[in-house]
Backbone bond lengths (Angstrom), bond angles and torsions (degrees), N, CA, C in turn:
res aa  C-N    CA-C-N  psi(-1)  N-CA   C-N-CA  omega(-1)  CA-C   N-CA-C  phi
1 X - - - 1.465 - - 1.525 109.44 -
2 X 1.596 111.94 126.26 1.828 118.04 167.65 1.850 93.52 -97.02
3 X 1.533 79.32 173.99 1.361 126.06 172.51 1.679 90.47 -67.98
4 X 1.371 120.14 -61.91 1.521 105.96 -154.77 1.631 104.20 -79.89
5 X 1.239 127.44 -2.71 1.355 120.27 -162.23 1.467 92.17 -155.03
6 X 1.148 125.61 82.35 1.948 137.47 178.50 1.534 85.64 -91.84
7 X 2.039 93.69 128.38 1.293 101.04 169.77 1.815 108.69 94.08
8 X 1.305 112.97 -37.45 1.263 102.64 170.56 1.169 142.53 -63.90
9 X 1.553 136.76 102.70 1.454 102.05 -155.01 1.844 113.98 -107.62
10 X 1.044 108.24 141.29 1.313 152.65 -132.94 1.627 111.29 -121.70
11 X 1.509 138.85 137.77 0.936 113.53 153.90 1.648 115.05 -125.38
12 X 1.545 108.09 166.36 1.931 93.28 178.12 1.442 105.28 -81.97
13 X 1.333 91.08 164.69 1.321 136.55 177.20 1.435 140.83 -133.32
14 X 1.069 136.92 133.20 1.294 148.50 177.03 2.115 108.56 -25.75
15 X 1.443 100.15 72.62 1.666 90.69 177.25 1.359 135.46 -46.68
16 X 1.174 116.77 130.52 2.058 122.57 -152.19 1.528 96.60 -134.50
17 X 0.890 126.88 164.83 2.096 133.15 172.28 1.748 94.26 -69.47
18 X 1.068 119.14 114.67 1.468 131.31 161.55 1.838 99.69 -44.09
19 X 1.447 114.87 119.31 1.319 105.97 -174.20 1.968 108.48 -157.15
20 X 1.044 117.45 151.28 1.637 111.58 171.75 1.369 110.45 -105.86
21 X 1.251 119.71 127.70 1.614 124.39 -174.91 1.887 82.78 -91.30
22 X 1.669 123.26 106.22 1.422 127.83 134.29 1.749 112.05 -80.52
23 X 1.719 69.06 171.21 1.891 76.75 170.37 1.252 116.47 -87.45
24 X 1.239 124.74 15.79 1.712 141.87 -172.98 1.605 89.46 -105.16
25 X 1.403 138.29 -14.74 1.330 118.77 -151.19 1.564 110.16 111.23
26 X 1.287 109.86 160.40 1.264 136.46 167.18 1.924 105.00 -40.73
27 X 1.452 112.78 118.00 1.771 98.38 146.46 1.130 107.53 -124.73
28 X 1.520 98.98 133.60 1.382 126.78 -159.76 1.535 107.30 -107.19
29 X 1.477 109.23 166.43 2.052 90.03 178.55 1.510 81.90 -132.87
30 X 1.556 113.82 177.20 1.169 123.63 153.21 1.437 122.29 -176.34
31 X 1.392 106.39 126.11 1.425 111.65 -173.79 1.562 130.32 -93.13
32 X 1.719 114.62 123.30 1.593 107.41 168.10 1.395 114.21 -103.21
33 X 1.289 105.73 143.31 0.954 113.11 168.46 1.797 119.46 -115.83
34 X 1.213 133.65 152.40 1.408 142.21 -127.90 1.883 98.56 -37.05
35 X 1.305 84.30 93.82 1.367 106.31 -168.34 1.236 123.78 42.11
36 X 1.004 136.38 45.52 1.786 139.30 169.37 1.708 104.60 -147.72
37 X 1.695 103.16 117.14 1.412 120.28 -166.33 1.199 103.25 -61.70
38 X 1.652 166.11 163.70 1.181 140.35 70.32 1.173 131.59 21.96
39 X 1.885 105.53 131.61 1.888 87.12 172.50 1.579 113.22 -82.71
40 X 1.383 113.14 146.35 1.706 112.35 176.17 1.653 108.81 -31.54
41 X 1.406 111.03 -46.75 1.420 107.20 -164.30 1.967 113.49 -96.26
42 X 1.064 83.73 147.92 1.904 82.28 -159.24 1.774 105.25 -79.85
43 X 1.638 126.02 159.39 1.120 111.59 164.91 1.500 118.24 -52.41
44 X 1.930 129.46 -61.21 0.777 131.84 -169.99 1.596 117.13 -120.76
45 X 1.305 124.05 147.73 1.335 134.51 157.51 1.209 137.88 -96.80
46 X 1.611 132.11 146.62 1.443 122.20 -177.16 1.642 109.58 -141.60
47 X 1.028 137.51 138.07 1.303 128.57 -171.15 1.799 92.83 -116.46
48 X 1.326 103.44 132.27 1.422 106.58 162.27 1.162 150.15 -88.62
49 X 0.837 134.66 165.52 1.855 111.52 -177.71 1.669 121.88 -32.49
50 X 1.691 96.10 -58.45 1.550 108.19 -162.14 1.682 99.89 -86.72
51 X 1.784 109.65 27.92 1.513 92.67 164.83 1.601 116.59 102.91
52 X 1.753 111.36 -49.33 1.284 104.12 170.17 1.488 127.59 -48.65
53 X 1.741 126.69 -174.12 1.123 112.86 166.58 1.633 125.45 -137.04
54 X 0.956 143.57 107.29 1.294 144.10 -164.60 1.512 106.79 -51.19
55 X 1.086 141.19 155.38 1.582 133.68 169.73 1.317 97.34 -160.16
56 X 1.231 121.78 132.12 1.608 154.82 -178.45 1.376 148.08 -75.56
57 X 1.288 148.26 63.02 1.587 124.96 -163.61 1.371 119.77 -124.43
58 X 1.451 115.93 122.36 1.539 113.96 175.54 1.226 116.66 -79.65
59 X 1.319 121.07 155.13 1.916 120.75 148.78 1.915 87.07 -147.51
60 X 1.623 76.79 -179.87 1.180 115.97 179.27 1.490 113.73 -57.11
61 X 1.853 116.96 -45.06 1.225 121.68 169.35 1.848 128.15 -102.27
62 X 1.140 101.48 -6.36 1.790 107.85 170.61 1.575 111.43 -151.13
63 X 1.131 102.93 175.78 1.260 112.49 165.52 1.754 115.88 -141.16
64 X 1.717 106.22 129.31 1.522 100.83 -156.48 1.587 83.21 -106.68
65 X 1.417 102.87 179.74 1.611 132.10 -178.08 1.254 91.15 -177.77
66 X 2.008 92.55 133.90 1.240 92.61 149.81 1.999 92.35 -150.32
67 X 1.531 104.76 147.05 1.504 132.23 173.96 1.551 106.25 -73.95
68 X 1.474 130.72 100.70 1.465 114.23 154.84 1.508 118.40 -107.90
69 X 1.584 105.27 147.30 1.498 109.84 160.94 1.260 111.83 164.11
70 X 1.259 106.24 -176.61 1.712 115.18 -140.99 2.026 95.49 -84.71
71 X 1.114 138.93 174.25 1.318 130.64 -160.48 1.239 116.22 -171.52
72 X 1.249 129.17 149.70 1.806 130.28 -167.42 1.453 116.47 -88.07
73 X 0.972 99.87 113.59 1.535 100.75 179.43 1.734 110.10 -105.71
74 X 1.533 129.87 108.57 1.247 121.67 150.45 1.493 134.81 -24.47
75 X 1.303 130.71 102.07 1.512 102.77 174.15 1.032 125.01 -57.99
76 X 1.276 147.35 139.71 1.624 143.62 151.25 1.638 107.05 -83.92
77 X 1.728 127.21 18.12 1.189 100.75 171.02 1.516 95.89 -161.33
78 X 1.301 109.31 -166.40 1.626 113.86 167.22 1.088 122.60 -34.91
79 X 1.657 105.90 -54.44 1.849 120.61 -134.41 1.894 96.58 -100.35
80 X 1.319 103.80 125.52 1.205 107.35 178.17 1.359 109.10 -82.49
81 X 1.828 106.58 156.58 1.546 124.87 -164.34 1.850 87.62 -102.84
82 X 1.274 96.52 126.34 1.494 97.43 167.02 1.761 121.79 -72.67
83 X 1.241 103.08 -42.92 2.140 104.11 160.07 1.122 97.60 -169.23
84 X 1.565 94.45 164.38 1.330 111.47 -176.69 1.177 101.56 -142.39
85 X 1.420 129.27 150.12 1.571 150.12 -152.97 1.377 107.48 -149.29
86 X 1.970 104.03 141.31 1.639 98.71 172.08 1.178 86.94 -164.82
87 X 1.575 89.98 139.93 1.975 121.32 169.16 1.445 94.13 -98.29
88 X 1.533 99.05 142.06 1.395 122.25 149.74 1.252 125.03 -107.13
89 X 1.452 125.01 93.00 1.342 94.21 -177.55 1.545 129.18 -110.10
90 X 1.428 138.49 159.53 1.392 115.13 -173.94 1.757 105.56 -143.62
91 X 1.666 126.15 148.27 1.150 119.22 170.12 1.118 102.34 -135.64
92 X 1.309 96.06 143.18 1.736 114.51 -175.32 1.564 103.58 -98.39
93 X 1.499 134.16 146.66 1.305 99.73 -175.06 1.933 91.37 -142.73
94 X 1.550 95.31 123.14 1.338 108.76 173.83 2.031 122.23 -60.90
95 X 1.183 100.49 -27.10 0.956 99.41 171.04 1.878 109.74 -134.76
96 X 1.311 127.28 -165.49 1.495 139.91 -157.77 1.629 86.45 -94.56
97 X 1.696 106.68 113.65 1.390 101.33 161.74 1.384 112.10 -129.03
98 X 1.385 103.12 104.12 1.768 107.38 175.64 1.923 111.73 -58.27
99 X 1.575 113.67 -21.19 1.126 96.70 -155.17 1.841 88.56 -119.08
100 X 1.256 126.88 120.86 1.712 124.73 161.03 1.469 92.52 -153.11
101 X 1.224 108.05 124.76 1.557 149.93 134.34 1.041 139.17 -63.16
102 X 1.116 145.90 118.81 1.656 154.65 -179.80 1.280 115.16 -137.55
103 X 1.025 108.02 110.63 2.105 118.19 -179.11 1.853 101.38 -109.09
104 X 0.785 121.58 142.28 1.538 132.82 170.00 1.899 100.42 -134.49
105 X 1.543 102.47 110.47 1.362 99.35 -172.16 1.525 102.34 -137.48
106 X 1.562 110.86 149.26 1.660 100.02 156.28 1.360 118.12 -94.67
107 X 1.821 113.52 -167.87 1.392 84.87 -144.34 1.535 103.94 -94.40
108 X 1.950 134.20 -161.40 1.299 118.69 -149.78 1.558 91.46 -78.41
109 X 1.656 105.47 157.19 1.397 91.26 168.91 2.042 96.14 123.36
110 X 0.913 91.50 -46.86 1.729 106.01 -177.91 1.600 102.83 -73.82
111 X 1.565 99.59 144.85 1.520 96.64 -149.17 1.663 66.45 -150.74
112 X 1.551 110.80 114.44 1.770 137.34 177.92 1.616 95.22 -128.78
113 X 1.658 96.70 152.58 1.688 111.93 175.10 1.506 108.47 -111.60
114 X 1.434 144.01 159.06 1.304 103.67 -159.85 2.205 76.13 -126.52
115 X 1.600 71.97 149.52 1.847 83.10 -167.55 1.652 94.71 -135.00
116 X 1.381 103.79 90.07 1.510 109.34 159.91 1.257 130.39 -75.48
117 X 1.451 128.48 163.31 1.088 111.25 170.92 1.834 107.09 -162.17
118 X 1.154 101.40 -178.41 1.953 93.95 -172.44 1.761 95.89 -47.88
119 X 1.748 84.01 133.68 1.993 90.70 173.56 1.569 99.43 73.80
120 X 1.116 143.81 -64.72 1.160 120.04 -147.32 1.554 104.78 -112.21
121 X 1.167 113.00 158.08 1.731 136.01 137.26 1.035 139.35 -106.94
122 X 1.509 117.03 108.03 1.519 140.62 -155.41 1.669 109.82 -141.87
123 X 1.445 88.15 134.20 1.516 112.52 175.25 1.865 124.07 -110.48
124 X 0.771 119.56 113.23 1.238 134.59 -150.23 1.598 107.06 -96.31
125 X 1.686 117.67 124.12 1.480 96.28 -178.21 1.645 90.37 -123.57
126 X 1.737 132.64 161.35 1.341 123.54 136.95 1.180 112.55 -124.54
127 X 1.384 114.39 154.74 1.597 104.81 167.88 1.769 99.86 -167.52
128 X 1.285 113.49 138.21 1.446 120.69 -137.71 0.836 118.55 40.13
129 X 1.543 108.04 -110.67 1.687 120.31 -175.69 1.446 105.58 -110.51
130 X 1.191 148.63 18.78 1.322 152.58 145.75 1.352 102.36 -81.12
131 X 1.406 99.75 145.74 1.827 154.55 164.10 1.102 106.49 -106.78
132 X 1.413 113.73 138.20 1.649 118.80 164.59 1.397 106.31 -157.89
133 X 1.371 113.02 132.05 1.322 98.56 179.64 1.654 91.48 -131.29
134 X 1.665 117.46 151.17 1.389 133.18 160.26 1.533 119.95 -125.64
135 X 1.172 100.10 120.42 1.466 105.77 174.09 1.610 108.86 -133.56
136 X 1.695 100.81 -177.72 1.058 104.03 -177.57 2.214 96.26 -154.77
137 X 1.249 125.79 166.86 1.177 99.16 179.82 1.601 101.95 -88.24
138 X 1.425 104.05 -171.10 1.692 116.82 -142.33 2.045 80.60 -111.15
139 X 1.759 90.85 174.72 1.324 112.25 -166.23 1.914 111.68 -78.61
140 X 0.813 125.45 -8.08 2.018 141.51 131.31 1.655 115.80 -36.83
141 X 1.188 105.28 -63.57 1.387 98.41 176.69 1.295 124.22 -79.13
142 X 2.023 119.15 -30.30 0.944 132.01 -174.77 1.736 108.36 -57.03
143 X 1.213 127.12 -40.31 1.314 147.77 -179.39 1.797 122.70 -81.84
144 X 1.632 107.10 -27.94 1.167 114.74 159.67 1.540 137.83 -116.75
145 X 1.461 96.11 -2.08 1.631 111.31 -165.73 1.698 119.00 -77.30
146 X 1.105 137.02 -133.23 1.574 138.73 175.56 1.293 106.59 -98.85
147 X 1.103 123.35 -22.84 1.946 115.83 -159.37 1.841 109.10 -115.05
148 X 1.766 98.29 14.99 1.347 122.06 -166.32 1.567 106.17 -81.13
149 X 1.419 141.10 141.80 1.484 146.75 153.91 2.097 82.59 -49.46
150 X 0.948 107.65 145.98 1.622 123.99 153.21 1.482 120.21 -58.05
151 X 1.105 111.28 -19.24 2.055 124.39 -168.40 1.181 99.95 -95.26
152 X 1.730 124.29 -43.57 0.977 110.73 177.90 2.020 128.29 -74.47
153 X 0.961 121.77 5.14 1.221 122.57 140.06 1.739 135.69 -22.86
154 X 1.583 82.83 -65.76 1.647 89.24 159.22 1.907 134.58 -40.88
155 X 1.419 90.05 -15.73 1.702 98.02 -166.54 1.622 119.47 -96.11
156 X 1.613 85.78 -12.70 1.648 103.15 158.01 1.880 118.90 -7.25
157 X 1.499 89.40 -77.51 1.227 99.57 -166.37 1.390 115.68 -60.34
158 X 1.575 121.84 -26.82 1.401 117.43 170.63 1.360 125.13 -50.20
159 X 1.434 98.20 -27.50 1.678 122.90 -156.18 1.770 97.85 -78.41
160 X 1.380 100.58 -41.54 1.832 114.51 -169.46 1.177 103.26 -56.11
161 X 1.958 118.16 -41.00 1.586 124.89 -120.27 1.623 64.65 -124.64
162 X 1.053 151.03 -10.08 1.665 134.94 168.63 1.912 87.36 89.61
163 X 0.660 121.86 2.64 2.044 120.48 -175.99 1.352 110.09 -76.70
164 X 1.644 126.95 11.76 1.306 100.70 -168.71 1.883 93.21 -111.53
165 X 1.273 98.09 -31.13 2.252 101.53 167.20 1.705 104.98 -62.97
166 X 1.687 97.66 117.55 1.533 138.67 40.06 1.695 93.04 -130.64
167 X 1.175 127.41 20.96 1.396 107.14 172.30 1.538 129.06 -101.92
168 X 1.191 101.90 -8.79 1.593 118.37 143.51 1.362 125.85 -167.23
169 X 1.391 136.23 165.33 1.401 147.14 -179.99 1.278 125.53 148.39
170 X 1.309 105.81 -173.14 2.063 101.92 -177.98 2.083 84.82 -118.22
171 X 1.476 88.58 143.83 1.217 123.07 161.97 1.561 140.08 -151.47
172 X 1.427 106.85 170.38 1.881 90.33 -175.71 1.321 110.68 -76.96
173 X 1.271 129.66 136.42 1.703 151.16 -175.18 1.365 89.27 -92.08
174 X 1.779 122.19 107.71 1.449 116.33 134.71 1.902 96.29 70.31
175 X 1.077 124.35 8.57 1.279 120.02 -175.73 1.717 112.33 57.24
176 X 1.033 129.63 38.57 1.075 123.89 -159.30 1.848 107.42 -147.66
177 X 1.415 107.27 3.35 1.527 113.15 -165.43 1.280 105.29 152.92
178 X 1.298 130.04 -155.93 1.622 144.44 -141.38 1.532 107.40 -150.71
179 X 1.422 127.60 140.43 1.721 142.08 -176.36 1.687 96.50 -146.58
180 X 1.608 84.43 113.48 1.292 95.07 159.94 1.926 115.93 -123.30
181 X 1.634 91.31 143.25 1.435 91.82 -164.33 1.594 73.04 -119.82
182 X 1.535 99.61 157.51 1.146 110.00 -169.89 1.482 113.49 -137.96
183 X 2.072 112.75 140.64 1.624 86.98 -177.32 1.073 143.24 -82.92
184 X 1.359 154.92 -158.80 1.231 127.60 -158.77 1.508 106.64 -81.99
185 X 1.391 109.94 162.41 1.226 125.51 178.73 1.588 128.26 -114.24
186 X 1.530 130.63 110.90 1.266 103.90 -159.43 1.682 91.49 -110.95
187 X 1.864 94.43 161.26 1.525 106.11 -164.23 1.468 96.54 -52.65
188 X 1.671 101.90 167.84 1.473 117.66 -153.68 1.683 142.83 81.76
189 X 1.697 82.80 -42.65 1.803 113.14 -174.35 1.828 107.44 -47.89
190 X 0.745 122.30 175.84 1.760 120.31 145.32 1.785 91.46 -162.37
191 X 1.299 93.57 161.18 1.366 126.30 166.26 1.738 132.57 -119.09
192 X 1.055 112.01 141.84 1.660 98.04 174.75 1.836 113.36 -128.68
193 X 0.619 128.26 168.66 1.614 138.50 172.29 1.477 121.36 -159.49
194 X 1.407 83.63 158.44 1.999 91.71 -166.96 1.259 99.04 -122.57
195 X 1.865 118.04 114.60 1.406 110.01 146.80 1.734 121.77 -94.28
196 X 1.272 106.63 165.41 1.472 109.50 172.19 1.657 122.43 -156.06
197 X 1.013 113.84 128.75 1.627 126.47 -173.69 1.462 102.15 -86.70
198 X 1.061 151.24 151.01 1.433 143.64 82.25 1.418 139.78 -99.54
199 X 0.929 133.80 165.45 1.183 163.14 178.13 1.355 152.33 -99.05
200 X 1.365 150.77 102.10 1.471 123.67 179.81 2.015 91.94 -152.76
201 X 1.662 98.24 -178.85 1.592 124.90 -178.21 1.410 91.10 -74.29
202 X 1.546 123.08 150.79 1.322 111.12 167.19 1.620 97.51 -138.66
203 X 1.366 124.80 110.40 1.465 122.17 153.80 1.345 133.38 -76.40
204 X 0.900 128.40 174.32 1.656 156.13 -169.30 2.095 80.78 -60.55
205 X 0.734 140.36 -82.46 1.212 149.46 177.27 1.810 119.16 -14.03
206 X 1.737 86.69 -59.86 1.345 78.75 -176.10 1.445 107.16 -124.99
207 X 1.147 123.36 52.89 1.514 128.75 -167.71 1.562 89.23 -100.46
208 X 0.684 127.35 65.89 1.629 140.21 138.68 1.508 113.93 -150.31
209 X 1.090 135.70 0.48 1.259 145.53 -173.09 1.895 111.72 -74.88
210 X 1.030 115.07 123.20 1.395 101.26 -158.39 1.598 98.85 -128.73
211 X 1.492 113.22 74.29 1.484 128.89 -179.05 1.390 114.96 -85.72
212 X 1.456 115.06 -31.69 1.223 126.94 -179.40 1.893 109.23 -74.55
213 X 0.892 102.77 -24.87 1.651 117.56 -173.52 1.736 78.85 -60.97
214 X 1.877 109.10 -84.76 1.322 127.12 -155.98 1.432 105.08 -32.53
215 X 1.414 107.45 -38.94 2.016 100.02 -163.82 1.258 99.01 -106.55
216 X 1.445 128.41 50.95 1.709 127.47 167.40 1.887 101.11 -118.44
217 X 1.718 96.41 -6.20 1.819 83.22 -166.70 1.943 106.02 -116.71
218 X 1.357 96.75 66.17 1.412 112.24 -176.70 1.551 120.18 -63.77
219 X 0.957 150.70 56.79 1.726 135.34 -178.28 1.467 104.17 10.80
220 X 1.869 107.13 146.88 1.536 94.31 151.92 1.079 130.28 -79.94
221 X 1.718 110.66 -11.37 1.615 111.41 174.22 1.664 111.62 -54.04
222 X 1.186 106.27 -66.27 1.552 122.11 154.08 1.351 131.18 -19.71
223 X 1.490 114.20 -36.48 1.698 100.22 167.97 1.583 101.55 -109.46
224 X 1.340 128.70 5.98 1.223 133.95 158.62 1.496 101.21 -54.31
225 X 0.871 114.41 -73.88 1.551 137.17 172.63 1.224 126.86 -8.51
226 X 1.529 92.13 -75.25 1.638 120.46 -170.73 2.186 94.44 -71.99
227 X 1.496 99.68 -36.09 1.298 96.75 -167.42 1.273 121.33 -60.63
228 X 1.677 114.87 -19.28 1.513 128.29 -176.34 1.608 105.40 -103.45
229 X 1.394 114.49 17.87 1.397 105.43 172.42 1.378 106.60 -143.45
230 X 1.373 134.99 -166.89 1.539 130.79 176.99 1.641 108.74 -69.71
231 X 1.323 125.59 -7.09 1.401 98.59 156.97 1.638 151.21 -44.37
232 X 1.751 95.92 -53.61 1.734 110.12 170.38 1.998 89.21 -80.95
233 X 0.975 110.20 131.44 1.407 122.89 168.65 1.986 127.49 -149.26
């Protein structure tokens, strides 16, 4: 039994770095907390029914989780999505942590434009004939959405008035992926966040078609969701 999925049952597994194999490379995540990184590889693992995988980490001041796996995306158009991928991630935090970080990046070398849009933050890569887009949702929802402390509500207005950069938010990392700094957290609190990759072929045809954008801005209720049923698989 996790934190993100009580009641689900689950079995372990061989713990590995929570990671998305694109055709750009590896995206990798990794979390600090008040300044001291996480190791890539988690204490514990859990595989779920529908395939995803639970992955684990204690300290002294939080406790992380994060859910990966592959997930259903509706088309809204012609052009089919070759896959789509989503992290959940969440920290519970035993004690007051002003400082947690989360980067989800590919690897150096990858060169993304960053294309936001209502709700989301997304980084955009092409190269040949691959599309890829990663997002995650934006600092509006982060403060009012499902995976939110209740207090942070209040911070709304920073968010409206642009006042809350450089002391917290999501932005593009190095052109290469997404950094989210987060505001403080006091013991008890937890937080959750949703990243998501996709992917597809892009021809002469439909190279303006922006499908990969649509299925990067998932709710966390939403990959909660999908994660406890045959969606994340």
């Amino acid at each position: 039994m996790t934190a993100l999925l009580p009641g689900t049952v689950m079995a372990a597994c061989p713990p590995v770095p929570p990671e998305i194999a694109t055709p750009l490379g590896a995206l990798t995540f990794a979390t600090e907390i008040n300044g001291c990184e996480l190791p890539a590889t988690p204490l514990r693992a859990f595989r779920l029914p529908s395939g995803a995988v639970v992955s684990r980490w204690s300290t002294s001041s939080a406790d992380v989780e994060t859910g990966l796996g592959r997930y259903v995306e509706e088309p809204i158009g012609p052009v089919e999505l070759t896959d789509c991928w989503a992290l959940l991630w969440r920290v519970s935090a035993r004690v007051a942590l002003p400082g947690v970080v989360v980067t989800a990046t590919l690897p150096v070398g990858a060169q993304g434009v960053a294309n936001p849009g209502q709700g989301i933050a997304a980084v955009e890569f092409d190269a040949d004939d691959v599309r890829l887009s990663v997002g995650t949702r934006d600092e509006e929802d982060l403060c009012a959405g499902p995976g939110a402390p209740p207090r942070w509500e209040s911070l709304l207005p920073q968010v409206y008035k642009r006042r809350h950069w450089p002391h917290w938010g999501v932005n593009v990392f190095e052109n290469r992926g997404l950094r989210w700094q987060l505001p403080e957290l006091a013991a008890g609190e937890q937080c959750d966040l949703s990243f998501a990759a996709s992917w597809r072929t892009v021809t002469p045809k439909d190279a303006d078609d922006q499908s990969t954008w649509f299925a990067v801005g998932m709710p966390v209720d939403m990959t909660l969701c999908q994660a406890d049923s045959a969606g994340l698989r």
